[in-house]
N, C-alpha and C positions, 0 to 999 in steps of 0.2 A: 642461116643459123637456125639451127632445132629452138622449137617454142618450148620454154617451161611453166610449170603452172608457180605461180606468187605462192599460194598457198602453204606451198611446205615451209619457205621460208617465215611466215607469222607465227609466234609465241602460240601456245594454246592458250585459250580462253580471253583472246584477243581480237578487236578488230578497229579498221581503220577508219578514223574518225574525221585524218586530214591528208591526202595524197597529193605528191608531187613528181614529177617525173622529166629529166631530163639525161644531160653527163656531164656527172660533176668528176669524173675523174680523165675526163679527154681521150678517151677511145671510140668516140663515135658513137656507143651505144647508148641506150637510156636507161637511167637508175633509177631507183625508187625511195623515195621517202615517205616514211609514215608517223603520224601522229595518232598513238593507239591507246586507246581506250580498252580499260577491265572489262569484259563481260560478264563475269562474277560475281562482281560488286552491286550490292542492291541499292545503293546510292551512291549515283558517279558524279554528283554534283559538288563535293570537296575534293575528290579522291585525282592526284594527280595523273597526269597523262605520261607515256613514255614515248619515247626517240625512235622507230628504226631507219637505219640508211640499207638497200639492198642493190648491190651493184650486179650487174649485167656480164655472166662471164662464157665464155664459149661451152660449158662444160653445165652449166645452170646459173643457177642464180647464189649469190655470198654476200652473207649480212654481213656487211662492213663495222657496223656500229651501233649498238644499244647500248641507250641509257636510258632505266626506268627512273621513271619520275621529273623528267624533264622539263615541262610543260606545265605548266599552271592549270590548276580542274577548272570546271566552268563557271563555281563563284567566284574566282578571284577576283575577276573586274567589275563587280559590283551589278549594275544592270545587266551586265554583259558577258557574254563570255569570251574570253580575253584572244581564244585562238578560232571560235567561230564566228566574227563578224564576215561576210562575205567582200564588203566594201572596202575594210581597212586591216585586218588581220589573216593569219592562215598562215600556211608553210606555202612557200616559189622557187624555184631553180631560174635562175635566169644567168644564161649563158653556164660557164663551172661555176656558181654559185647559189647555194644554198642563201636564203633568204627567209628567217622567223619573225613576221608581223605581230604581234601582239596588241588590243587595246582592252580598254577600260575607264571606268568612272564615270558621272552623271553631268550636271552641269559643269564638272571641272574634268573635262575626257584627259586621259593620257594615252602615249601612244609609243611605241618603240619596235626596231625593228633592227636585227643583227644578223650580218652577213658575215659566212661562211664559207671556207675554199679548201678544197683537198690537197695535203701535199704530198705527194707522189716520193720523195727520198724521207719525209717523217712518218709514212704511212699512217697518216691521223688528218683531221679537219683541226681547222683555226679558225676563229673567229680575227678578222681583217677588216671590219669595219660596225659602229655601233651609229644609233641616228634615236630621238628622242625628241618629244614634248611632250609640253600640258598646256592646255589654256583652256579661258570662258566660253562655254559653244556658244550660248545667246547672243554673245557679242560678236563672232566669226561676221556671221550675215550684215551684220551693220559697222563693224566699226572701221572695214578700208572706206566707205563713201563719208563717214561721220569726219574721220582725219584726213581725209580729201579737201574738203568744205572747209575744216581749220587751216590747211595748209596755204590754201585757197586764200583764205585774207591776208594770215602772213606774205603772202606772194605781192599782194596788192596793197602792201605797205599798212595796211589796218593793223592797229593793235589792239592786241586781246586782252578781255579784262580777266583776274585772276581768278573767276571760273571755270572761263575758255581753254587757260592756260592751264591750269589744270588736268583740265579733261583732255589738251592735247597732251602733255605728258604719262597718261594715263590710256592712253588712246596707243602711242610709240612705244612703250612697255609690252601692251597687250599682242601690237603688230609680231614686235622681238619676238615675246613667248610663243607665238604662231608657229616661227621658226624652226625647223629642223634643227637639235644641238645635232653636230657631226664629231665622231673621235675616229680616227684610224689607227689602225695594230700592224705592225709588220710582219709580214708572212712568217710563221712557225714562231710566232711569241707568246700566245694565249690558245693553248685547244678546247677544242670543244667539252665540256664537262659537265655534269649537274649541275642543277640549281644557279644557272644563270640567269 
């Protein structure tokens, strides 16, 4: 296959803030997704980020998909910038799918993450899967070994005084909120769109 350059395909006065590359549409070759920032713009720190999908064709390259404004600017998540944490956020392809990490907040982080799949007879992406929390960070580090220790007595027939009990109640809540919520979407029910 003839190499084409990326380039033509990016919007002017743009550039790419977050890259991905796989195939999400199952011909083998590898797409391109971009999380792209205004060049323009003399402060990009409110100013939202847009979408492109660039698919891989014998002939060059075909933007499949723009949507400006997609993406949250970089205050949104407060400390953080909600699409460039290296560890927990960013755009992924893994396997045909498109995967948008998002985080945010300070001692109370959230965190979300929606997954994406092209359908080849709707000619559009869906979103097919969504996944979410928030919890306490300072308590991450401590609180499986703290409700270990309470579970610990209850195991061994001790009863807890209404402190203890408490704070394991308090403790199994925090564990829950840790948790991934999961929702699922059936293929071709929700497409891809702004301001998700």
């Amino acid at each position: 296959m003839q190499r084409f350059s990326l380039r033509s395909a990016k919007p002017a006065h743009k550039h790419a803030f977050r890259t991905a590359i796989g195939d999400l549409n199952g011909d083998q070759v590898n797409d391109y997704v971009f999380a792209l920032e205004d060049d323009s713009i003399a402060d990009p720190e409110n100013n939202l980020r847009d979408l492109q999908i660039v698919f891989t064709t014998y002939s060059g390259f075909q933007q499949k998909l723009y949507l400006p404004d997609f993406f949250p600017g970089r205050s949104a998540g407060g400390f953080f910038d909600p699409l460039g944490e290296e560890c927990c956020s960013g755009i992924f392809i893994s396997g045909d799918t498109l995967i948008v990490g998002l985080f945010g907040g300070s001692a109370w982080p959230w965190q979300s993450r929606r997954y994406y799949q092209f359908s080849e007879v709707k000619d559009n992406f869906f979103l097919v899967k969504e996944e979410s929390r928030s919890y306490h960070s300072p308590s991450v580090d401590t609180q499986d070994e703290e409700l270990a220790d309470l579970e610990l007595l209850l195991k061994d027939g001790k009863e807890l005084d209404a402190e203890q009990q408490e704070r394991l109640t308090e403790l199994r809540k925090m564990v829950a909120d840790y948790q991934w919520a999961v929702v699922t979407h059936p293929m071709g029910e929700i497409p891809i769109e702004v301001g998700e």
